[in-house]
C-alpha positions as CSV (number, residue, x, y, z in Angstrom):
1,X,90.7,118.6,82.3
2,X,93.2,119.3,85.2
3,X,91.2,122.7,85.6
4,X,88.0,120.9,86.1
5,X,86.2,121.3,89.4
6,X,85.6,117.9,89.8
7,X,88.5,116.8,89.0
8,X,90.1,119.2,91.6
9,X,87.7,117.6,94.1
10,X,88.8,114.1,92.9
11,X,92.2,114.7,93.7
12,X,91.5,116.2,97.0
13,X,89.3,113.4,98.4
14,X,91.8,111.1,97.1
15,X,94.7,112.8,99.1
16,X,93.2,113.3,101.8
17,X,92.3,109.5,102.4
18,X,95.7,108.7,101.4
19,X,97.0,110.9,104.1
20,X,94.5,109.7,106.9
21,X,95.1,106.2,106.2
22,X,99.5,106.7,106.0
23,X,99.2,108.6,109.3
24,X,97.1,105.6,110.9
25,X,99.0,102.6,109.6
26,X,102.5,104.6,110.6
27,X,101.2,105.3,113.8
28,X,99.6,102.0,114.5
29,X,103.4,100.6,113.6
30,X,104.7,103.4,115.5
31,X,102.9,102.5,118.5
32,X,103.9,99.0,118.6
33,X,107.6,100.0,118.5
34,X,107.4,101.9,121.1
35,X,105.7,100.2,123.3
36,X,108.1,97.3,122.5
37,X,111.3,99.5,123.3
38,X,110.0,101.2,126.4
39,X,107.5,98.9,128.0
40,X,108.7,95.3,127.6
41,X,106.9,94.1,131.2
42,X,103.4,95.2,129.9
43,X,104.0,93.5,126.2
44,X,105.2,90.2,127.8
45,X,102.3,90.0,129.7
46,X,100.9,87.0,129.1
47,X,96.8,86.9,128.2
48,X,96.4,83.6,127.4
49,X,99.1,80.9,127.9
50,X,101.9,81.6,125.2
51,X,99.3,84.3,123.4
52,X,100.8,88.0,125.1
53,X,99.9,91.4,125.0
54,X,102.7,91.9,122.5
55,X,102.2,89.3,120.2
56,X,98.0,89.8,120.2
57,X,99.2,93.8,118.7
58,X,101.5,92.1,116.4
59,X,98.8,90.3,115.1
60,X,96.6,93.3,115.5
61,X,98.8,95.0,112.9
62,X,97.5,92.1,109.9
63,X,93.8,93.5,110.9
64,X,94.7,97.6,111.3
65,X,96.0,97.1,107.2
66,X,92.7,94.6,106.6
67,X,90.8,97.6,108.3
68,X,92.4,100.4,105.9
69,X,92.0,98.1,102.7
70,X,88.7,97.7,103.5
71,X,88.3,101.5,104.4
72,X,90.3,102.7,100.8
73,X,87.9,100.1,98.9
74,X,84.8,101.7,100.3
75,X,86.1,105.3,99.5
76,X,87.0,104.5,96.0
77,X,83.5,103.2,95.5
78,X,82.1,105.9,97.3
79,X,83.6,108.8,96.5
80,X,86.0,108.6,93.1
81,X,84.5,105.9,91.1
82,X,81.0,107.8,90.6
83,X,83.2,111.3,90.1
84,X,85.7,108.9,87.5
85,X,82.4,108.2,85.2
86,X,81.2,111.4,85.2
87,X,84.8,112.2,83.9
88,X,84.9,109.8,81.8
89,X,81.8,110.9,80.0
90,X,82.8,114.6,80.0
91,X,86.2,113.5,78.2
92,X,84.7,111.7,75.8
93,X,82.2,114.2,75.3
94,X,84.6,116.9,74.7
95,X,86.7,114.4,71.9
96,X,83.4,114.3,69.9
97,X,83.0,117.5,69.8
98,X,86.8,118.1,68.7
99,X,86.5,115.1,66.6
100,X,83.6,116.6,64.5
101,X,84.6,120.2,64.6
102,X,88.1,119.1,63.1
103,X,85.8,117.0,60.6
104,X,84.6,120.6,59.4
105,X,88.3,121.9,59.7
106,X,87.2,124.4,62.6
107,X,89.6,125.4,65.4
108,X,87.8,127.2,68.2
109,X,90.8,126.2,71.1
110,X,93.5,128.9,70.9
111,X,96.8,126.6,70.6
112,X,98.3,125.8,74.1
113,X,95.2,125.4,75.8
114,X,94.0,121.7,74.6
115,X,93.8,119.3,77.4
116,X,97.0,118.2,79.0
117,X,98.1,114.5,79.6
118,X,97.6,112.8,82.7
C-alpha cells in the first residue's frame, strides 16, 4: 500500500500543509516576540483605552491558531478524506481477493512483498 501512488500523494499533501501551517503559527509567535523584545514603544501603544497594540496581537494569536484549525479542517475534507475512501476501498478490495484466493489455497504474492503495516 505504501507504494501506492495515491498514497504517496496523500502523504505529500498532508506534509506539506503541516509544514505551511508550523511555519505560520511559529512565525506568527515569532513575530510577536520580537516585536515585544525590540519595539516595546510601538506595542504599548495604546488603541483604545487599556486595549494596546500589544495586547490586540496577543489576542490576535487565539484567532491566527482558530485560522489554521479551520484551514487543516478544510484540507482534510478537501484533499485526504476523499483520497482515504478510495483507500479504504482499494484495501479492502485487495483482502477479498487474498481472502478467497487463500480459500482455494493459491499463493500468487512472492513472500516479502505482502502489504506492510502502517
Amino acid at each position: 500500500m505504501s507504494r501506492d501512488p495515491a498514497y504517496q500523494s496523500l502523504r505529500r499533501a498532508h506534509r506539506r500543509f503541516g509544514v505551511r501551517a508550523t511555519g505560520v503559527a511559529v512565525g506568527g509567535f515569532l513575530l510577536y516576540v520580537l516585536l515585544s523584545s525590540f519595539l516595546p514603544g510601538l506595542m504599548n501603544t495604546s488603541l483604545s483605552g487599556h486595549l494596546t497594540i500589544g495586547l490586540a496581537l496577543g489576542l490576535g494569536q487565539f484567532v491566527l491558531m482558530g485560522v489554521i484549525v479551520w484551514r487543516y479542517l478544510v484540507h482534510m475534507r478537501t484533499h485526504v478524506t476523499p483520497v482515504v475512501r478510495g483507500l479504504r476501498g482499494l484495501v479492502r478490495h485487495h483482502e477479498t481477493v487474498a481472502r478467497d484466493r487463500a480459500a482455494f489455497g493459491t499463493r500468487t504474492v512472492p513472500r516479502g512483498e505482502e502489504f506492510r503495516p502502517w
